[in-house]
Phi, psi and omega in degrees: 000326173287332177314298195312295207288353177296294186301348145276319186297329188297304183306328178302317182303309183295355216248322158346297176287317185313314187258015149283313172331341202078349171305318161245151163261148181302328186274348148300304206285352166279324178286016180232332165307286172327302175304252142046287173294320190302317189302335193281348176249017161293196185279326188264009155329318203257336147309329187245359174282318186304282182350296195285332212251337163309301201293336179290320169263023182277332177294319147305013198233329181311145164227156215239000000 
């Protein structure tokens, strides 16, 4: 569960800069939020949760 909640604070931050940065504009960076939510209750939710959390722990496997 810290993981999820991590990995929103991270996007959230990144999307934060993107968009002060000048990079995102507020009206993209608000539809990819929506699009985002709209995603999570579909059918490939659960596909894509595997998905994330597989690339998360190959990354946890690293070792520097």
């Amino acid at each position: 569960m810290s993981l999820r909640i991590s990995l929103v604070l991270l996007l959230g931050i990144v999307l934060v800069v993107l968009i002060r940065g000048g990079s995102l504009k507020a009206g993209p960076a608000v539809v990819s939020v929506l699009f985002g939510f709209f995603l999570a209750s579909t059918s490939m939710a659960p596909e894509i949760n595997r998905l994330v959390s597989s690339v998360v722990g190959m990354i946890g496997q690293i070792r520097f």
